[in-house]
C-alpha positions in Angstrom: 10.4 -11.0 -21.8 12.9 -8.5 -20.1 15.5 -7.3 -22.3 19.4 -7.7 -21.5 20.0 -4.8 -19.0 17.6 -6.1 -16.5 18.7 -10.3 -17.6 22.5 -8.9 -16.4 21.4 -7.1 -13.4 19.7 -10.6 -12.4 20.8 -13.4 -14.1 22.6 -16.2 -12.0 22.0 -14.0 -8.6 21.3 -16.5 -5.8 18.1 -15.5 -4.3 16.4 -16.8 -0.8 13.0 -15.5 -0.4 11.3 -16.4 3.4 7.8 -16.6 2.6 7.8 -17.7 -0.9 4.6 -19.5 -1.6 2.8 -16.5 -0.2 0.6 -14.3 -2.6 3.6 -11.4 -2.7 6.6 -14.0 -2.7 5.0 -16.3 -5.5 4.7 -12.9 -7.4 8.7 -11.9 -6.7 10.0 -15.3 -7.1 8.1 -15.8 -10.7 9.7 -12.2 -11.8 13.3 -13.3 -10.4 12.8 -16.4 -11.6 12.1 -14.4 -15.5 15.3 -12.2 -15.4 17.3 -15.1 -15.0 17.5 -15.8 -11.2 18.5 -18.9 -9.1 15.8 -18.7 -6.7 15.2 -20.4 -3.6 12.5 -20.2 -0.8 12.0 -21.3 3.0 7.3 -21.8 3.7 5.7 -24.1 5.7 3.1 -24.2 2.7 0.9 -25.0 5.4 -2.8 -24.1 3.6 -3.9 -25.3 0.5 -3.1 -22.2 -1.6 0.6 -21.8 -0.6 0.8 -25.9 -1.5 -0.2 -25.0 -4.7 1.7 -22.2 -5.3 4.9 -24.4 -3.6 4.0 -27.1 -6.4 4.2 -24.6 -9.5 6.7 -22.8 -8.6 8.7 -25.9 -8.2 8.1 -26.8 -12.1 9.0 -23.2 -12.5 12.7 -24.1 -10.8 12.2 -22.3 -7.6 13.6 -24.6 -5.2 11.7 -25.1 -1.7 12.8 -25.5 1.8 9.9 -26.5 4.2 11.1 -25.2 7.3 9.1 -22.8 10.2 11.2 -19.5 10.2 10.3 -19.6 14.5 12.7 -22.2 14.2 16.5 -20.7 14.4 18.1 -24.0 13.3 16.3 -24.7 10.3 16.5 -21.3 9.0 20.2 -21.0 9.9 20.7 -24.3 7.9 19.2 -22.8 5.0 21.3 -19.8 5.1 24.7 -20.7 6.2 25.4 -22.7 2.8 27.0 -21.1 0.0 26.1 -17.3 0.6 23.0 -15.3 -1.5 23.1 -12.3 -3.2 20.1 -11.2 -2.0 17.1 -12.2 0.6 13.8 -11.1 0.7 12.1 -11.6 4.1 8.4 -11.9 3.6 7.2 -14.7 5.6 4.7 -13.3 8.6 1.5 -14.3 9.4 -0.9 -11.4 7.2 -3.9 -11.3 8.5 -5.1 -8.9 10.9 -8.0 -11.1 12.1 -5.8 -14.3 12.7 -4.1 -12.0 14.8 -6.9 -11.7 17.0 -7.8 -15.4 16.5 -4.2 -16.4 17.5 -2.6 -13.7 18.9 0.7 -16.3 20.5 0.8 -17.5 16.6 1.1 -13.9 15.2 3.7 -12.8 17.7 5.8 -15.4 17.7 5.8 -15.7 13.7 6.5 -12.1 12.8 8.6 -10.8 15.5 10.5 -14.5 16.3 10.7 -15.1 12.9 12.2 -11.7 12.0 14.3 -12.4 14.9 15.5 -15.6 13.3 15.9 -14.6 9.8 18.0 -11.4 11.1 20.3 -13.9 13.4 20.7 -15.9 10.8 21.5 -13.2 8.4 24.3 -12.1 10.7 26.2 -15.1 10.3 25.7 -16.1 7.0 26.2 -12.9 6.1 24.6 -12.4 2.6 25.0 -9.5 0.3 21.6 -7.7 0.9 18.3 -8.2 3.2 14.9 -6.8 2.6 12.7 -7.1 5.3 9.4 -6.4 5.0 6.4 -5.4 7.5 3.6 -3.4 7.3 1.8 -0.4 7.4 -0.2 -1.5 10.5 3.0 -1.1 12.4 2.3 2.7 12.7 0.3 4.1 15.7 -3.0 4.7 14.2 -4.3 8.0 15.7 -6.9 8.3 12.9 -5.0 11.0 10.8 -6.5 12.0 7.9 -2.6 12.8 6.3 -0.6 9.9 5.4 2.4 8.3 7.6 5.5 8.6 7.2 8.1 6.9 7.9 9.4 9.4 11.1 6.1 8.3 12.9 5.3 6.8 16.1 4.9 2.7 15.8 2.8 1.0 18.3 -0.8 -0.8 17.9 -3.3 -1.3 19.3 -3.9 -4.7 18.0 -1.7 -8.1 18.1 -1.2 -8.0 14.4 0.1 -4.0 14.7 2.0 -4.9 17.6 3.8 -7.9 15.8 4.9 -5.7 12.7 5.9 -2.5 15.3 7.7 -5.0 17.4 9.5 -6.6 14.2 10.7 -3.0 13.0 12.3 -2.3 16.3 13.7 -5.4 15.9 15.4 -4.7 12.4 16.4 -1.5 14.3 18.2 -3.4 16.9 20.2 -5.4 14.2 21.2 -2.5 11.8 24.3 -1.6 14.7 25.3 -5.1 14.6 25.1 -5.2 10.4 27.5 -2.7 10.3 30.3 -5.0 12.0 28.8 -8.4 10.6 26.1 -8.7 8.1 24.8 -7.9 4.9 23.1 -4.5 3.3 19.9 -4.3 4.9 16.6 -1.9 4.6 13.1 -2.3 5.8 9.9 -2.0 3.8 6.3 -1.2 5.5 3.9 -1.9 2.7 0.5 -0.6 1.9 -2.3 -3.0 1.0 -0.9 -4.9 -1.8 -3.7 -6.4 -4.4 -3.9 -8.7 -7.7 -4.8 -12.0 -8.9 -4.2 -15.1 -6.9 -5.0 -13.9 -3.5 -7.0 -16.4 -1.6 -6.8 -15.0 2.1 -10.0 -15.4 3.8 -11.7 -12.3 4.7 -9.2 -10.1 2.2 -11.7 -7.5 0.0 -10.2 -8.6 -3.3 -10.7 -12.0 -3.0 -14.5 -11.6 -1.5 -15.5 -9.4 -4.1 -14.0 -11.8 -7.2 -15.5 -14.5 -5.2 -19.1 -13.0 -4.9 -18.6 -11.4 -9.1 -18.3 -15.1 -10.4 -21.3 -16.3 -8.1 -23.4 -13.2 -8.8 -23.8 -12.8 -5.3 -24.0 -9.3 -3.6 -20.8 -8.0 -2.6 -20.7 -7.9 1.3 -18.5 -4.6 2.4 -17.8 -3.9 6.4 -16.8 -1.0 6.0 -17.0 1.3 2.2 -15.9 4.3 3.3 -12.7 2.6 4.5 -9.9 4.7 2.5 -6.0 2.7 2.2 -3.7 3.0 0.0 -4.1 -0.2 -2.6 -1.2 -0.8 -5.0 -1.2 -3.6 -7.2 1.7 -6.9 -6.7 3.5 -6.2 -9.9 4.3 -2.7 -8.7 5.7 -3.9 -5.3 8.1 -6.1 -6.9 9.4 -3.8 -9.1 10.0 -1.5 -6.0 11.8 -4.6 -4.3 13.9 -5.3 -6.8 15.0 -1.7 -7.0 15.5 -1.5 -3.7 17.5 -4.3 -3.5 19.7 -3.2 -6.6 20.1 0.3 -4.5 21.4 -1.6 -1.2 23.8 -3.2 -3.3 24.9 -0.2 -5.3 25.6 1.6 -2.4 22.9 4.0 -3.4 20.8 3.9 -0.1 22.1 3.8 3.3 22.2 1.0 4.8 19.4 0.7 7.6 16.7 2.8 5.6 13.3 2.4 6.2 11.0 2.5 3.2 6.9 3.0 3.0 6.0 1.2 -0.2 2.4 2.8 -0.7 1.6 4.7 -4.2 1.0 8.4 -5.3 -2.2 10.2 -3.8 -4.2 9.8 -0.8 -5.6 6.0 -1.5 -9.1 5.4 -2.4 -12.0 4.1 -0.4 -12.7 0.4 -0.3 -16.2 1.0 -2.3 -14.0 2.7 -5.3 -11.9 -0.5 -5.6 -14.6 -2.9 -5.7 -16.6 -0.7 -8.2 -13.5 -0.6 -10.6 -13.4 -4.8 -9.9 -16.9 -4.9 -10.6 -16.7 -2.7 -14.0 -14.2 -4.5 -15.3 -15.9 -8.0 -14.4 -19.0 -6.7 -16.4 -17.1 -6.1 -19.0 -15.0 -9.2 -19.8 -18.1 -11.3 -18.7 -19.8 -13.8 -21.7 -23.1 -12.2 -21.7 -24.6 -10.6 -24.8 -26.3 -7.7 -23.0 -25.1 -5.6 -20.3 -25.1 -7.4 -16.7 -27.1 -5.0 -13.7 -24.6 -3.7 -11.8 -23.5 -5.7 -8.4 -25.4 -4.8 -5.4 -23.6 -3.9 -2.4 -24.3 -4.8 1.5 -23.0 -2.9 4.3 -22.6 -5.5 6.8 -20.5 -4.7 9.6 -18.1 -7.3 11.6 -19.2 -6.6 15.4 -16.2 -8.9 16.7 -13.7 -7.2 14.4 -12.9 -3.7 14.1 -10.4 -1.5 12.0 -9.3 2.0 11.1 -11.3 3.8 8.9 -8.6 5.7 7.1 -4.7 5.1 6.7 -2.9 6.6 4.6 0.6 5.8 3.5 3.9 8.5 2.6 5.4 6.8 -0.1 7.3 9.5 -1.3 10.5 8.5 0.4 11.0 5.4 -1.9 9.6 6.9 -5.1 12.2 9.6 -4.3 15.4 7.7 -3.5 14.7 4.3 -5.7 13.4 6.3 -8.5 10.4 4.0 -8.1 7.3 4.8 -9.6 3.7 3.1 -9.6 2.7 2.0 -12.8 -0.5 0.4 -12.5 -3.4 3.0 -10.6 -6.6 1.6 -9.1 -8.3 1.3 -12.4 -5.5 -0.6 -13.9 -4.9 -2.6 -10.9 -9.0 -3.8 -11.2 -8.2 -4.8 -14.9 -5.4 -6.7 -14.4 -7.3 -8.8 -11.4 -9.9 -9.3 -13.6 -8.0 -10.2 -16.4 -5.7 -12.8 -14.1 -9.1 -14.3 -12.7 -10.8 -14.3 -16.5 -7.2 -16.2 -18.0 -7.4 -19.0 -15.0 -11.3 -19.2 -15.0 -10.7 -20.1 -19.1 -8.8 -22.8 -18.1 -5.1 -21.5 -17.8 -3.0 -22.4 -14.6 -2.3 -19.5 -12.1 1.4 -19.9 -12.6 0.7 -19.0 -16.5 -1.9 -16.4 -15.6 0.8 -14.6 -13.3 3.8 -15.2 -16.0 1.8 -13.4 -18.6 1.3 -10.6 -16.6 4.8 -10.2 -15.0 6.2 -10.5 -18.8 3.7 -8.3 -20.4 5.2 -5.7 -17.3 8.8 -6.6 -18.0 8.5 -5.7 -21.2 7.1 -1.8 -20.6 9.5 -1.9 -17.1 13.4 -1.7 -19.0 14.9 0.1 -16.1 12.9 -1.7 -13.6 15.8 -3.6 -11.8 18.9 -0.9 -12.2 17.9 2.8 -13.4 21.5 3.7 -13.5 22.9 0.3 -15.4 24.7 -2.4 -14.8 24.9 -3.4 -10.7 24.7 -6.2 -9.8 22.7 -7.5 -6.7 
């Protein structure tokens, strides 16, 4: 468990986080819900994964409002009772793909939604707002240095244009926060793995998917570099960065790239480490062969080879640092996957990990002691 600094930074904050029963807001609201938290969350839980993560989060005390963040009313209703502490905006439809499937549905869910959640925000007016997009918001022009957070946004896809569209969006609201509204920064995150994923067409979850079937391991693209960091890392950067808006620590208005240390790694590096690891924690008495890898290219979908992500800007001013690298990202996957394949539930799988963090993460909510979000 966390010890008492970061239960007192946390404990009895009213939290609302937009997206909850996603794969990065079950994540957050389980680690609020640790250090003491009153959390509460606004999903459709429209899919089978983010009903199940709506049930056990729910025995878990995070309290659920169904409700479509495209629609103003609902989400104002949420808000406008008594105020939060904090709110995390993370609902959006993820997937670059769906994007081109549904291109109306993507627009009007990320920017709209950001639209609504801001509005609502002004009004209700609580102490702090993360809002979160992407890095696919950025202008991809096929650098081989990383982007930062000065760059051109643009896209040249529905999905890119949704999360560009949405930060010029928070842009437009940061003016009217300083007469009416809460603390607010933005967050562009890098591609964010670890256990309990279940996005179709998402590397991690192929890869763990074709390890337990011993099926080759189907790659579009290998060489593809990004910068991979694993859920329990983000967090802690949220949670710092939402301790620094309310500290007064970071302007409000900042923009943040949440990405980790280096120049990524390539997508054949991460499933290699997956695959190690898999090997190792498997049940057999000898050695497994390795995995065998298939090239097999998407003709009807098409992405970036490299991008690269400046994270130096929160790592800087949150004094936020990764903990977990690629190699400790794969083991913890693994490990999450092994605990749930052995029977335990997900929600235990993903406590166990965010306590075993917690308890080697003592400054992880307020470095400098005792704010309160």
């Amino acid at each position: 468990m966390a010890d008492s600094q970061l239960n007192g930074s946390w404990r009895d904050r009213r939290i609302l986080i937009t997206g909850h029963s996603g794969f990065v807001g079950s994540w957050l609201a389980l680690t609020l819900r640790q250090l003491g938290a009153e959390v509460e969350g606004i999903a459709l839980s429209a899919d089978s994964a983010t009903r199940a993560r709506d049930g056990w989060l729910a025995r878990h005390g995070v309290t659920s409002h169904v409700a479509d963040i495209r629609d103003y009313d609902a989400v104002h209703r949420v808000m406008s009772g008594a105020p939060y502490d904090c709110v995390f905006h993370l609902a959006a439809q993820p997937l670059v793909r769906a994007g081109l499937e549904d291109p109306r549905t993507t627009l009007s869910t990320n920017i709209g939604g950001s639209v609504n959640v801001l509005e609502a925000a002004r009004h209700a007016r609580p102490g702090v707002l993360v809002h979160v997009t992407s890095d696919k918001c950025y202008r991809n022009f096929g650098w081989p240095w990383p982007y930062r957070e000065t760059d051109e946004i643009g896209g040249g896809c529905p999905y890119s244009v949704s999360k560009a569209a949405a930060e010029i969006v928070f842009e437009g609201y940061t003016a009217l926060f300083d007469r009416q509204g809460p603390r607010a920064a933005s967050v562009r995150f890098g591609n964010v793995i670890g256990g309990g994923d279940h996005a179709a067409h998402r590397l991690v979850p192929d890869t763990i998917a074709a390890l337990a079937a011993e099926a080759p391991i189907e790659l579009r693209n290998a060489s593809g570099v990004r910068p991979w960091q694993h859920v329990l890392d983000v967090t802690a950067g949220l949670l710092r960065l939402a301790d620094a808006l309310a500290a007064d620590r970071v302007p409000a208005g900042r923009v943040f790239n949440f990405a980790p240390p280096g120049d990524g790694a390539t997508v054949r590096e991460l499933v290699a480490a997956l695959a190690a690891h898999w090997a190792r924690t498997g049940q057999r008495a000898t050695e497994p062969p390795g995995p065998a890898f298939l090239t097999r290219p998407d003709p009807g979908f098409t992405e970036e080879t490299v991008l690269r992500l400046d994270g130096r800007r929160a790592a800087a001013e949150l004094g936020w640092e990764h903990r977990l690298g690629l190699d400790e990202a794969a083991a913890a996957i693994v490990e999450w996957h092994r605990m749930v394949e052995r029977g335990a539930g997900p929600d235990l799988a993903t406590l166990a990990q965010i306590d075993r963090y917690l308890a080697h993460a003592q400054d992880l909510a307020d470095p400098a002691g005792g704010n309160q979000p």
